[in-house]
N, C-alpha and C positions, 0 to 999 in steps of 0.2 A: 891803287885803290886800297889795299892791304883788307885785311881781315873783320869783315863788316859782321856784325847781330844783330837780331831784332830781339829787346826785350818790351813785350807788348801786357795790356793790363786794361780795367778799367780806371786805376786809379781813382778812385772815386769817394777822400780825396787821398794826396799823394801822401807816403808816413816816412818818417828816416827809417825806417825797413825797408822803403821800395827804396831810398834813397843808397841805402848799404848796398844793395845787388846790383844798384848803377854803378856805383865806386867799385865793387869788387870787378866786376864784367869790364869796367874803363881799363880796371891793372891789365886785365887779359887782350881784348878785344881793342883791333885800331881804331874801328868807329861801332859804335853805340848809337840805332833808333830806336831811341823809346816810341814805341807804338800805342800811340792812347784810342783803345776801340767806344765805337758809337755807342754799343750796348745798350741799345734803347728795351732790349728785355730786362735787362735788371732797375729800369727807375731811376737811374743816377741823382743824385741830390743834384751836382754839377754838372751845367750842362758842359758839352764835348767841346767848348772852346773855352770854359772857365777851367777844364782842367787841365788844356793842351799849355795855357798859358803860367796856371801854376807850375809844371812841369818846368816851362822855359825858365820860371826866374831861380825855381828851387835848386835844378840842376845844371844852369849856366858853370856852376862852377868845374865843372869835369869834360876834362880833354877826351875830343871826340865825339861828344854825344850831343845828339841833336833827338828833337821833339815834332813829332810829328802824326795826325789825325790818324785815322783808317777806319772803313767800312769793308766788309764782308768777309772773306776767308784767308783767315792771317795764311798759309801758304802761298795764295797769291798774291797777296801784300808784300809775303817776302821777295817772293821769286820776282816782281815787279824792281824793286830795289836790289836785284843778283847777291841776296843773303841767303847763306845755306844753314846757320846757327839761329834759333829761338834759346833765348835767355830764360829761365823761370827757377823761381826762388821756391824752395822746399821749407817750409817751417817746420813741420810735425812727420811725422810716418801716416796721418791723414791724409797730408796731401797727397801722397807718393799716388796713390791707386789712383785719383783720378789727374792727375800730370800724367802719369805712365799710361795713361789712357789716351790720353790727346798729341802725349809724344807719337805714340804708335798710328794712331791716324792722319797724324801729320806727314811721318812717313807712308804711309799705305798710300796720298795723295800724293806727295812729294818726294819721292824716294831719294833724291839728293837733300832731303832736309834732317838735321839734327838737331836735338835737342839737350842743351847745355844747364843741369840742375847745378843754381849755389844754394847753400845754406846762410843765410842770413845770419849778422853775432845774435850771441845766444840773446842778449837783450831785447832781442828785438822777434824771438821766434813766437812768443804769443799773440803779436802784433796784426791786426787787420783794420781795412779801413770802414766795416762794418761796425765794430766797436768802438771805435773813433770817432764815428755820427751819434753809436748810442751815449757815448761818456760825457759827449758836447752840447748833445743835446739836454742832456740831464745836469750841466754845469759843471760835472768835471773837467779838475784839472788833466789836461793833455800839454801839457807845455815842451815838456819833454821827452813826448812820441811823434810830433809832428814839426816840420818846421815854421816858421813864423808866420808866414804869408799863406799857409791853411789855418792855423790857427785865428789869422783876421779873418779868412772866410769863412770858417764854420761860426763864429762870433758873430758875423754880419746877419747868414743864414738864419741861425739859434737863436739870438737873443736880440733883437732890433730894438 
């Protein structure tokens, strides 16, 4: 079975930032599940099958990794799938506290669970898909923070 991670997210929608910590995590890791959460408290523009599917076509291209839903407490999520690594990208020293925060709960629930921080390239460390919605919604160009098939959907979304 070799060496499984869950990198989990709302992706909401996906950026080549989430894409970079899949490529980095594939160099590492034998299989890669990108975990796309329900998240129905944050509003998602996407719903949970428009993004599971953007995921499929943006990331088809990386050995190993597969896309897949989930609801409720990514520890159980993992532990369901016998993954002991969560994946999660650091951008700034803002994120650190509250990653360090949910690393640590993850283990208080899961004590075989770890948690594996990458650093995204530096291009991409300002990157969220929160500003992503705002830039697209407002007409900015995103061309080249997103891949193609968000950029037709927020287009679709945005501007009908």
């Amino acid at each position: 079975m070799g060496n499984l991670a869950i990198y989990p997210g709302t992706f909401d929608p996906v950026t080549n930032g989430h894409l970079d910590i899949i490529q980095r995590g594939a160099e590492i890791f034998d299989r890669i599940i990108v975990a796309v959460a329900a998240s129905r408290n944050k509003n998602p523009l996407f719903s949970l099958e428009e993004r599971v599917e953007m995921l499929k076509k943006t990331a088809a291209g990386y050995k190993g990794v597969s896309v897949e839903p989930f609801d409720g407490l990514l520890v159980d999520y993992a532990r369901s799938k016998g993954a002991r690594v969560i994946i999660r990208g650091l951008r700034a020293v803002s994120d650190f506290e509250y990653e360090f925060q949910l690393a640590l709960m993850n283990r208080k629930l899961n004590p075989g669970m770890d948690t594996f921080f990458v650093m995204p390239s530096e291009k991409y460390v300002y990157l969220n898909s929160g500003l992503i919605k705002e830039i697209s919604r407002m007409g900015g160009d995103i061309s080249s923070l997103v891949p193609d098939e968000v950029l037709n959907n927020l287009k679709a979304k945005y501007h009908k």
